[in-house]
Structure formats: C-alpha cells, structure tokens
SELOZA-162783 format. One record per residue (C-alpha): residue number from 1; residue in three letters; chain; x, y, z. Coordinates in steps of 0.1 Angstrom, whole numbers, plus 5000, padded with zeros to 4 digits. Last residue first. Layout:
<recs>
     i    aa   ch     c1     c2     c3
   NUM   ala    A      X      Y      Z
...
</recs>
This chain:
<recs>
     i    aa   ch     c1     c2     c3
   420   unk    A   1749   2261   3281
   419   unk    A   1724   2257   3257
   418   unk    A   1710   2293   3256
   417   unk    A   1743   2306   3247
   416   unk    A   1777   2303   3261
   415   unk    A   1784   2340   3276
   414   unk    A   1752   2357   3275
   413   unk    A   1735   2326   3286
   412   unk    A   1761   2322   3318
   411   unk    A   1755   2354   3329
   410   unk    A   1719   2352   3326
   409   unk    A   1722   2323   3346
   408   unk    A   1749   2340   3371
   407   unk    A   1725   2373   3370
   406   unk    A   1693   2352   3381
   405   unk    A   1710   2329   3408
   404   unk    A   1722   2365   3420
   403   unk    A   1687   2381   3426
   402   unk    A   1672   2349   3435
   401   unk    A   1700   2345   3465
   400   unk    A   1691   2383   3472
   399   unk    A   1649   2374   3479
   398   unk    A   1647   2390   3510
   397   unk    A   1661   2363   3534
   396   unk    A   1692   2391   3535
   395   unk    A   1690   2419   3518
   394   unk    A   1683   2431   3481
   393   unk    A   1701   2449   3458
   392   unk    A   1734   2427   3454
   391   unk    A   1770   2441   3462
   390   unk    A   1794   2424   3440
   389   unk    A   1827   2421   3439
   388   unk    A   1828   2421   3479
   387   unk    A   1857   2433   3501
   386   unk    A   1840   2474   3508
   385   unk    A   1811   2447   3514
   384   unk    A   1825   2427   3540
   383   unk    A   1837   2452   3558
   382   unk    A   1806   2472   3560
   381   unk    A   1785   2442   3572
   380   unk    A   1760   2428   3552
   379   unk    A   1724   2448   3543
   378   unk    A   1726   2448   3503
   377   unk    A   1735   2415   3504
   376   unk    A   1773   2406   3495
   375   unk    A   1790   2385   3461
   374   unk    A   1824   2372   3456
   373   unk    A   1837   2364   3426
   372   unk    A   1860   2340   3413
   371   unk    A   1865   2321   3447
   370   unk    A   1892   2312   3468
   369   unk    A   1897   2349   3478
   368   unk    A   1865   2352   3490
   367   unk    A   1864   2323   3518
   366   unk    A   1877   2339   3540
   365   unk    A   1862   2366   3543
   364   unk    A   1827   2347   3552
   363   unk    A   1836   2349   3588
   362   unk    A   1832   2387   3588
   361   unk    A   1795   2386   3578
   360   unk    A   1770   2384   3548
   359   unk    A   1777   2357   3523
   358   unk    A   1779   2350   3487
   357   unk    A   1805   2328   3467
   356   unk    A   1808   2324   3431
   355   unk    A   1826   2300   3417
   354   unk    A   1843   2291   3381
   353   unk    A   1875   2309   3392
   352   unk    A   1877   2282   3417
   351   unk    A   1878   2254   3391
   350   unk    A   1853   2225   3401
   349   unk    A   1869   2187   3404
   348   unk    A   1847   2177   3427
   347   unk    A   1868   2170   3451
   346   unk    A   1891   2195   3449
   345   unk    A   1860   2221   3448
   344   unk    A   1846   2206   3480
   343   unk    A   1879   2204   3498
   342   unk    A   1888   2240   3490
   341   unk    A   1855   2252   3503
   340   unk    A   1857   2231   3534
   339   unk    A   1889   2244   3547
   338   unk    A   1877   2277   3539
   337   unk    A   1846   2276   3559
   336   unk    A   1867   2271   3588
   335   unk    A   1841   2279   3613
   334   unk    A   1826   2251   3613
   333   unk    A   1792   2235   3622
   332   unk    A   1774   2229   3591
   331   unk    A   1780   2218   3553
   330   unk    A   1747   2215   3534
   329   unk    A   1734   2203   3498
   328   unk    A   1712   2220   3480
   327   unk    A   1674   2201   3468
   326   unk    A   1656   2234   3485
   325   unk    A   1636   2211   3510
   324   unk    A   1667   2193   3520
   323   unk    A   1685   2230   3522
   322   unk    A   1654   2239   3549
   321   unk    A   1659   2210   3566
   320   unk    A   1697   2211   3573
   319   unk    A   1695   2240   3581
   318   unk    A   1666   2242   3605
   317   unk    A   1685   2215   3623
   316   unk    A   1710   2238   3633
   315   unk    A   1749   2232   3634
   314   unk    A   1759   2272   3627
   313   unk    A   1789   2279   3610
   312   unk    A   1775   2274   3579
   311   unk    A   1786   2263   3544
   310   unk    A   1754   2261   3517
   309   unk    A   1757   2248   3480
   308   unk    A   1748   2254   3450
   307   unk    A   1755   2233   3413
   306   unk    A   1744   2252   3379
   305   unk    A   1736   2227   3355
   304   unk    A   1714   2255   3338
   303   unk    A   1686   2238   3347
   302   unk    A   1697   2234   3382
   301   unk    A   1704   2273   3384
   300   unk    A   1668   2281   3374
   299   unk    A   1653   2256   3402
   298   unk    A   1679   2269   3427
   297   unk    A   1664   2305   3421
   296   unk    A   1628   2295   3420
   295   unk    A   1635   2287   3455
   294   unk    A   1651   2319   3462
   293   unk    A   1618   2333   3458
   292   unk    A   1602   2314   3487
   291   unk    A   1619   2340   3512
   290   unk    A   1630   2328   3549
   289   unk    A   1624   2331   3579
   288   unk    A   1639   2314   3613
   287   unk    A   1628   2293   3635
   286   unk    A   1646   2282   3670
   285   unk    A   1632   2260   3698
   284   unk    A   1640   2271   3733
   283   unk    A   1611   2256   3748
   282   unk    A   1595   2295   3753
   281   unk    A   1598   2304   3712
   280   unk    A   1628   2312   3700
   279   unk    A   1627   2335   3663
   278   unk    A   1660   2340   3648
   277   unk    A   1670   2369   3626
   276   unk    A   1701   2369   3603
   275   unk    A   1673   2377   3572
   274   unk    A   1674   2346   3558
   273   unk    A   1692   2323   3529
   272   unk    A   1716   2350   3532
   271   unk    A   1721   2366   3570
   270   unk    A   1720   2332   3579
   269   unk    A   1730   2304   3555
   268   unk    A   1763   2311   3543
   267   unk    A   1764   2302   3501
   266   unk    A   1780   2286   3474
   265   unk    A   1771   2293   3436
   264   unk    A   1792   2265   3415
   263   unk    A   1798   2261   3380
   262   unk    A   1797   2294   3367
   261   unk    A   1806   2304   3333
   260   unk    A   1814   2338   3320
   259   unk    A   1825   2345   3360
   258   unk    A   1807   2375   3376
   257   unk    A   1829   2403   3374
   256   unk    A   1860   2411   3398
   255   unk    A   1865   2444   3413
   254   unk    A   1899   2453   3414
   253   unk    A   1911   2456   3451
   252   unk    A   1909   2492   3470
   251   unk    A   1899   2521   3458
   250   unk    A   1895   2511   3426
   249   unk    A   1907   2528   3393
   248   unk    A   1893   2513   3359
   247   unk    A   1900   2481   3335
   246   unk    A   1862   2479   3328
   245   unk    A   1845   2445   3330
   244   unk    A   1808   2469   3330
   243   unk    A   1796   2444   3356
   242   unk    A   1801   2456   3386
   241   unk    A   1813   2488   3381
   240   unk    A   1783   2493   3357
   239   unk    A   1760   2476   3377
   238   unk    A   1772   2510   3406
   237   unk    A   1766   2527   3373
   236   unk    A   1727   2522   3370
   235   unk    A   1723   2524   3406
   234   unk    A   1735   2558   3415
   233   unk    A   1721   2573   3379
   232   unk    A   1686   2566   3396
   231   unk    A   1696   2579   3424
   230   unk    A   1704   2611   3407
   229   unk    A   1733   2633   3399
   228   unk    A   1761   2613   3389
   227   unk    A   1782   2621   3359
   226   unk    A   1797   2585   3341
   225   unk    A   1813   2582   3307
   224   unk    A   1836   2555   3312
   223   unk    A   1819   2532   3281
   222   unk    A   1824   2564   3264
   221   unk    A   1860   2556   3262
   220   unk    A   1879   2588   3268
   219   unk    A   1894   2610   3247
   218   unk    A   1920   2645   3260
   217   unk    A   1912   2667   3245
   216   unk    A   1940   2697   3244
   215   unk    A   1928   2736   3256
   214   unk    A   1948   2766   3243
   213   unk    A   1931   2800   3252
   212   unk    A   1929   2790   3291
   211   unk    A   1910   2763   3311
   210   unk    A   1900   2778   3343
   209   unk    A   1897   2815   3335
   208   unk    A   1889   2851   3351
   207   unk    A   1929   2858   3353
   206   unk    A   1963   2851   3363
   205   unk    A   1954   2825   3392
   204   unk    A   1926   2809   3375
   203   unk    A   1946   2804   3335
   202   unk    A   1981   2808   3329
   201   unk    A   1996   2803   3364
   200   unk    A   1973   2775   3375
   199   unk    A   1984   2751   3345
   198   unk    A   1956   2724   3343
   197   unk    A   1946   2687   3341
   196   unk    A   1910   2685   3340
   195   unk    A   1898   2649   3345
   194   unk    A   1865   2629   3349
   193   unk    A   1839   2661   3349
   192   unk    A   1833   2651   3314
   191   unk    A   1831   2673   3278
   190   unk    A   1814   2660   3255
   189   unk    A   1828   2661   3219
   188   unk    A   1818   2668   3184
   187   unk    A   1823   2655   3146
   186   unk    A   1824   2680   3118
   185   unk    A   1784   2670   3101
   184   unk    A   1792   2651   3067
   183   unk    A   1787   2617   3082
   182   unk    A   1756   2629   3101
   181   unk    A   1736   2633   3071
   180   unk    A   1721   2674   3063
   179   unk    A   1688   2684   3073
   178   unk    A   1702   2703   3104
   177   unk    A   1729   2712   3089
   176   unk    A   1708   2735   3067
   175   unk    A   1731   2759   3046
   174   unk    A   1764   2738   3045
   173   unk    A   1790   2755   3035
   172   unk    A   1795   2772   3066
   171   unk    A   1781   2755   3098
   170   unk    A   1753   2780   3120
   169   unk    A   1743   2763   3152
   168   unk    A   1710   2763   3168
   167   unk    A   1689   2759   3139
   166   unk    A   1658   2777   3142
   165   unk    A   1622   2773   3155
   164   unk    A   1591   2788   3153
   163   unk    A   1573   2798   3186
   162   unk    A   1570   2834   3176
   161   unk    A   1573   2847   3214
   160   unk    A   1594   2826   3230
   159   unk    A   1613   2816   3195
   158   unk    A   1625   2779   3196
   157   unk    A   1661   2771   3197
   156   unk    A   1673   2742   3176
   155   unk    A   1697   2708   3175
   154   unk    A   1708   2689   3145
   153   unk    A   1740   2708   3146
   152   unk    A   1742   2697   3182
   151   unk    A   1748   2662   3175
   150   unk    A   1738   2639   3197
   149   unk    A   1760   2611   3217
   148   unk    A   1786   2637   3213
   147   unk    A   1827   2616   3216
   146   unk    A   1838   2619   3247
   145   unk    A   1861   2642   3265
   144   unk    A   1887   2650   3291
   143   unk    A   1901   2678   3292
   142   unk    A   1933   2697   3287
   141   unk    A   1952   2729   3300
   140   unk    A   1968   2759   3294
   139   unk    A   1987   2743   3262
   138   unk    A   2017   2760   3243
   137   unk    A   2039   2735   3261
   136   unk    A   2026   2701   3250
   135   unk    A   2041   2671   3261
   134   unk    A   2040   2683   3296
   133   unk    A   2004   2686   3292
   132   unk    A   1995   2654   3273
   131   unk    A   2016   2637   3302
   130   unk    A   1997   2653   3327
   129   unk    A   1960   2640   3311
   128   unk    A   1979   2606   3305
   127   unk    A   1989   2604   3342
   126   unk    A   1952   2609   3352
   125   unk    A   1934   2586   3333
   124   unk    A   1961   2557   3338
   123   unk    A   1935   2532   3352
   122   unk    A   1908   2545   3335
   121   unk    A   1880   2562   3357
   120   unk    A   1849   2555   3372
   119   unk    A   1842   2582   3401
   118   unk    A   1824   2607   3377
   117   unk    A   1807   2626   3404
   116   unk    A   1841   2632   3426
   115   unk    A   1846   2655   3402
   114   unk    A   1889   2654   3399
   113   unk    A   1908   2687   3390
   112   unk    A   1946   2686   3384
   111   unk    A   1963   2714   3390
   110   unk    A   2001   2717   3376
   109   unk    A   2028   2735   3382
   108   unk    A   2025   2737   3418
   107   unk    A   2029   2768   3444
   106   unk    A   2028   2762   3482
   105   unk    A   2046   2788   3507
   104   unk    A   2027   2770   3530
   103   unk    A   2003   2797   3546
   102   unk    A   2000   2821   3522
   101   unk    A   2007   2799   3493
   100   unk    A   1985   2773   3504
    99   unk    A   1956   2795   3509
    98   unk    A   1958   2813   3478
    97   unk    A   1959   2779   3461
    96   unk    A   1927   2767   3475
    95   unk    A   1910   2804   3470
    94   unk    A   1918   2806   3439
    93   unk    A   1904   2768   3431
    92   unk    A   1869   2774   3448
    91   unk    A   1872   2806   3431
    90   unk    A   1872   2792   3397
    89   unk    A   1851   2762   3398
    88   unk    A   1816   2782   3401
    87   unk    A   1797   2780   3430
    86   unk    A   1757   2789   3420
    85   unk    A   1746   2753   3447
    84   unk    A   1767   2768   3471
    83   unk    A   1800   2761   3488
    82   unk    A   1822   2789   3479
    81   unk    A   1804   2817   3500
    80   unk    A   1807   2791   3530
    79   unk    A   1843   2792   3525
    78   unk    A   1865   2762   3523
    77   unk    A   1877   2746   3551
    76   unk    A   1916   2742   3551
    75   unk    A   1939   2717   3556
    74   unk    A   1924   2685   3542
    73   unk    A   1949   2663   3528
    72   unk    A   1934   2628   3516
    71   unk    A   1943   2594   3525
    70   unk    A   1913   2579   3525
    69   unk    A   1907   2586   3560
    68   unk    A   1914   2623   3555
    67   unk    A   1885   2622   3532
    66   unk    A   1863   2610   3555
    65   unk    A   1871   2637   3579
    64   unk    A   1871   2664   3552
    63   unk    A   1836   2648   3544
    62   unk    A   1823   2651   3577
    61   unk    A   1838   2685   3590
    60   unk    A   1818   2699   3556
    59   unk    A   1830   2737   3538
    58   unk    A   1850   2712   3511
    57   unk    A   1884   2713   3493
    56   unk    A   1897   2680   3489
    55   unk    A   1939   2679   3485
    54   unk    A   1961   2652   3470
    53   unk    A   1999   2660   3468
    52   unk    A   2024   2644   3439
    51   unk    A   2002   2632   3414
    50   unk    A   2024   2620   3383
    49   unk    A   2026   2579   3389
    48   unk    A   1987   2581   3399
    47   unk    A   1974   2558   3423
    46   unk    A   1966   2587   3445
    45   unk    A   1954   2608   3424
    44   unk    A   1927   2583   3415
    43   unk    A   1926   2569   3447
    42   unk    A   1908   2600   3461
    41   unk    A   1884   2599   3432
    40   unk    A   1872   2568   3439
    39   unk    A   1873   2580   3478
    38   unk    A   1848   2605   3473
    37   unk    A   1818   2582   3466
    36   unk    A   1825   2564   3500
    35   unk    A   1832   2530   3492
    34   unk    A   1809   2498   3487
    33   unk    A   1793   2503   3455
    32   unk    A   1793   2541   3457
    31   unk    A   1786   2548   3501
    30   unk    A   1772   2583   3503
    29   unk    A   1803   2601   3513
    28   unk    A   1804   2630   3486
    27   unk    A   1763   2624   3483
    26   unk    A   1753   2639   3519
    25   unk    A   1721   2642   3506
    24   unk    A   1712   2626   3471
    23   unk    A   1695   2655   3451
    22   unk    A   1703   2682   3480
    21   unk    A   1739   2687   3482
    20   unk    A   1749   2708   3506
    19   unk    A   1785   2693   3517
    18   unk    A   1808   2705   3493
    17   unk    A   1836   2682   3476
    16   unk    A   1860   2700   3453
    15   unk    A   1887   2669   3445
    14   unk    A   1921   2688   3441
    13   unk    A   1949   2667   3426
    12   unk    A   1985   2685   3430
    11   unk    A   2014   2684   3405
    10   unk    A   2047   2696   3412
     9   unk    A   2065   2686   3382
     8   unk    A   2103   2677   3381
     7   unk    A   2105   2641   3395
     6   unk    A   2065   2624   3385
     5   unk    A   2068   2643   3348
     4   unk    A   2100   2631   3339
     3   unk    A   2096   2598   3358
     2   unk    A   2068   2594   3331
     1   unk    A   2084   2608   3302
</recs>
C-alpha cells in the first residue's frame, strides 16, 4: 500500500508558519535543540514515503527563506489578512490551493497539515495518517490524537451570575458522570496539532470545513504529545528530544541519548572548561577563567568510577595546571584529536559507545562520531551544535561540564542503581 499511495496520490504537506508571533518572537525559526523549529516539520514531509510536494505558507521573507533552506517550497506570501493572531486554518489553506491552481494548474488529493509547534513526531507519523486515508474511502480526513489526560465528564461550567456549578457534559444512563469512576466513563481523546491528513475537495475547498463529516483517529503515543507555546514548554521538550529515547523524525542525524553507562566523559579545554576567553597581561602571559563548579563535577564522576579526560589543541601551561589541580588527565598540542581518542579508548580498553564527548568548536567534529554521545554548550558554534546529541544549558567556563557530569551520574544511577 505504500508505493500505492507514494505513485497514484498527489499528496502535498503544508506547514502554516506566520511571522507575528508574540509569546516567543520569531518562534518558526527560533533554533529547537539545534534546528530551526520549522525544519522538524519540514523533514517530516520530507522523509515521508507518501509526501510528494512540501509547501510553508507564511506572510514573513525570513521564514520562507529559512524554509527554502530546508528544502521547502515557498511560492507565494500569504496574505497579511491570513496572518493574525484570530487566523483560522481554513482560509490560510483556500487560499494556498487557490493559488496553486491559478497559477500552477496544481490540484492534490490529499493535504496534509503539519504545526510546526508539535515538532516531535514518529518516524512514520505521516505515511500512516495517508495510509489510514487511502485505506478508508468514506473518510474526509483523520487526526492525530491522544488518549485525555482529564476527563471532561468530570469537568463543569460555573454560572456567572448564580455561581453554582454544573456538569459540563450530559452522558445517558448515567445521571452524574461527574460522581461516577473513570472505568465506566466512554474514554476520550486529544486532539494534537502533529498530523491532519485531509481530502481538500470534500472539506475547505467545497465548503466552510477542514475536517469533514467523517473524521478517522489516528493514536499517537502520548510520550509524543508536544504543543509549544511558551519558553517554558521550549525547554522541557528540547530534554525531551534529548533524552525522551523516542524513535522520532530528525532533521538531520538521530539524536543519540546519554549512554546507560558511561565510562569515560572527555572534554576540549577552551570554550568548555572556560569561557574561550584569554586574558594577556603586558609580558605576554596568558590566564584564563574558569568555574569552581565543575570541580564538584569530577568529584561526583570519580565516585561513580566515572573516568574524564581533556584533549586540546592548545599546548598551554594553564592546561596542564588547571587539569592537575582538577585530578583529570591532559592531552595537548594536536589537532588530531581523533587520533588520540581512538588510542586512549584502545588502550584502555573503554567501549566508544560508553563515552561521551563535549566540546565547543569545529575541530571537535571529529571526534563525535567515535563517541556514544556527543554533548555542546549552550554558546558553541552553530555547526557544532545542529551535530551535537546534546545541547547543555549553560556556556562555556559557566558551570556546563557540572551540568553534564551531573546528567551522566544520574544517568548512570537510573540505569544500574545507586551502586554502579
């Protein structure tokens, strides 16, 4: 059914992306652990067997530029009268396929609608919500849903002007619902804004509708269920790509989790251990800063039996001195950090999927395939972190090596116990 579906229907992915948004400016393109929030999306449909064009719709140069990058179609602006905070979904979509009809000649069978707001997704999400629709001829479209965290037959409206209160919804045979156990409530569903997979014809380019009469779930894993309209819901699921261990679409490599056992934590100096400043004073002499917390961090990883270690390719006495202090041993003055990486772990007999590797700059590359995760400061370069597992909260000489000697140990607990 899949080369059915992929070969006969014309299926196009449209990702509705407006530029005003006020909660998290610019939040389409804000970077989402290490991508631009719109390209998860993006790479849904475009990983997908059954997707056949990918189009954003947006009234912003910016995003349709970004977009573009990520392999998107852009070829029309949309409306400032669609772009507001009151825009519904229905003439943002008319007015896409209006457009491409008048000036392609465009007319698919299927619309599939991706919020770029819920940007973790199943690998197949999108192929199974087209399947389900070419499986199913009598249905206008399908969504995707989860199972109700609450139950809205326990739920109530309170009177404006008496105050009292009544049950929201009305259940037959069952007087009260809202007094009645859960396991004899009819179970309900959330809908998400992950997937809406659609037939145009029957539903927002025949009438006032964009699902239809006849509208198939289609269940998703709460674990995926993800809508993001705050900063604080920005962090929580960027932990939740990184450490969720979900099987989900990336837009570029899979995102690896920390190891359930680490062995080794090996580290670049500047830009980690410090903040990639250096202080010269009029002799010439060089001093750099650096933050006592990540002390504490070797101490905890050396009673877990934890080895670090740091690769630089500076030669720098302040290195050397400062890893003394710390108890770490130090490997200076090359560029081939990779060389030294494989030697160390053949050496010493350490598995590289039992490593974890953190650094800040373009020569640190290298050195993250070898590894079974590889971590980035908050501040490291753009490259490195769109190639990092795991992108830390804090920067450079701020306390980050702390931050990730922390999660490996707690890592390692969760994994093996408090003995490990």
């Amino acid at each position: 059914m899949d080369g059915m579906v992929a070969k006969h229907a014309e299926v196009l992915a449209i990702i509705p992306a407006r530029g005003g948004s006020k909660g998290i400016p610019h939040k389409n393109i804000k970077k989402f652990a290490g991508y631009p929030l719109i390209a998860w999306s993006i790479a849904a449909a475009k990983q997908s067997a059954s997707v056949t064009r990918t189009i954003v719709s947006t009234d912003d140069e910016e995003i349709a530029r970004v977009a573009r990058e990520w392999g998107a179609e852009t070829p029309f602006l949309r409306p400032a009268e669609f772009a507001t905070d009151q825009s519904l979904d229905l003439p943002v979509f008319r007015h896409a396929l209006e457009w491409l009809k008048e000036n392609e000649g465009y007319e698919p069978d299927i619309v599939v609608q991706l919020r770029p707001t819920s940007p973790v997704r199943p690998v197949n999400l999108v192929d199974d919500a087209v399947r389900l629709l070419t499986d199913h001829p009598e249905a206008d479209s399908v969504r995707g849903v989860v199972p109700s965290s609450e139950n809205p037959f326990k739920m109530w409206l309170i009177d404006s002007e008496t105050g009292t209160m009544s049950g929201l919804i009305k259940l037959d045979g069952i007087p009260e619902p809202y007094n009645a156990p859960r396991q004899v409530l009819p179970a309900t569903y959330w809908q998400t804004g992950h997937i809406d997979a659609i037939r145009p014809r029957r539903t927002f380019m025949a009438g006032d509708s964009m699902s239809g009469k006849v509208i198939l779930p289609l269940l998703l894993d709460p674990a995926f269920k993800v809508d993001i309209d705050t900063l604080a819901d920005w962090d929580r699921y960027e932990q939740l790509v990184y450490y969720g261990g979900l099987d989900m679409v990336y837009p570029e490599h899979k995102r690896r989790s920390l190891p359930q056992k680490t062995c080794l934590l090996v580290m670049d100096f500047d830009g980690v251990l410090t903040n990639d400043e250096v202080i010269v004073n009029q002799d010439g002499l060089e001093s750099v800063i650096c933050n006592r917390g990540d002390g504490i961090g070797f101490w905890l990883l050396r009673e877990a039996g934890i080895t670090a270690i740091v690769i630089s390719s500076e030669t720098n006495p302040v290195v050397r001195k400062r890893c003394e202090k710390l108890g770490i041993q130090s490997y200076q003055g090359t560029l081939d950090k990779a060389t030294v990486l494989k030697k160390y772990l053949e050496e010493n007999k350490i598995p590289a999927e039992n490593t974890v590797y953190i650094g800040n700059d373009i020569n640190d590359l290298q050195c993250f395939p070898l590894v079974g995760c590889a971590a980035a400061p908050a501040d490291a370069h753009d490259l490195v972190k769109s190639k990092a597992d795991i992108i830390l909260k804090r920067n450079g000489g701020q306390g980050v090596v702390r931050e990730l000697c922390e999660l490996i140990v707690r890592r390692n607990k969760e994994s093996y116990g408090k003995d490990s």
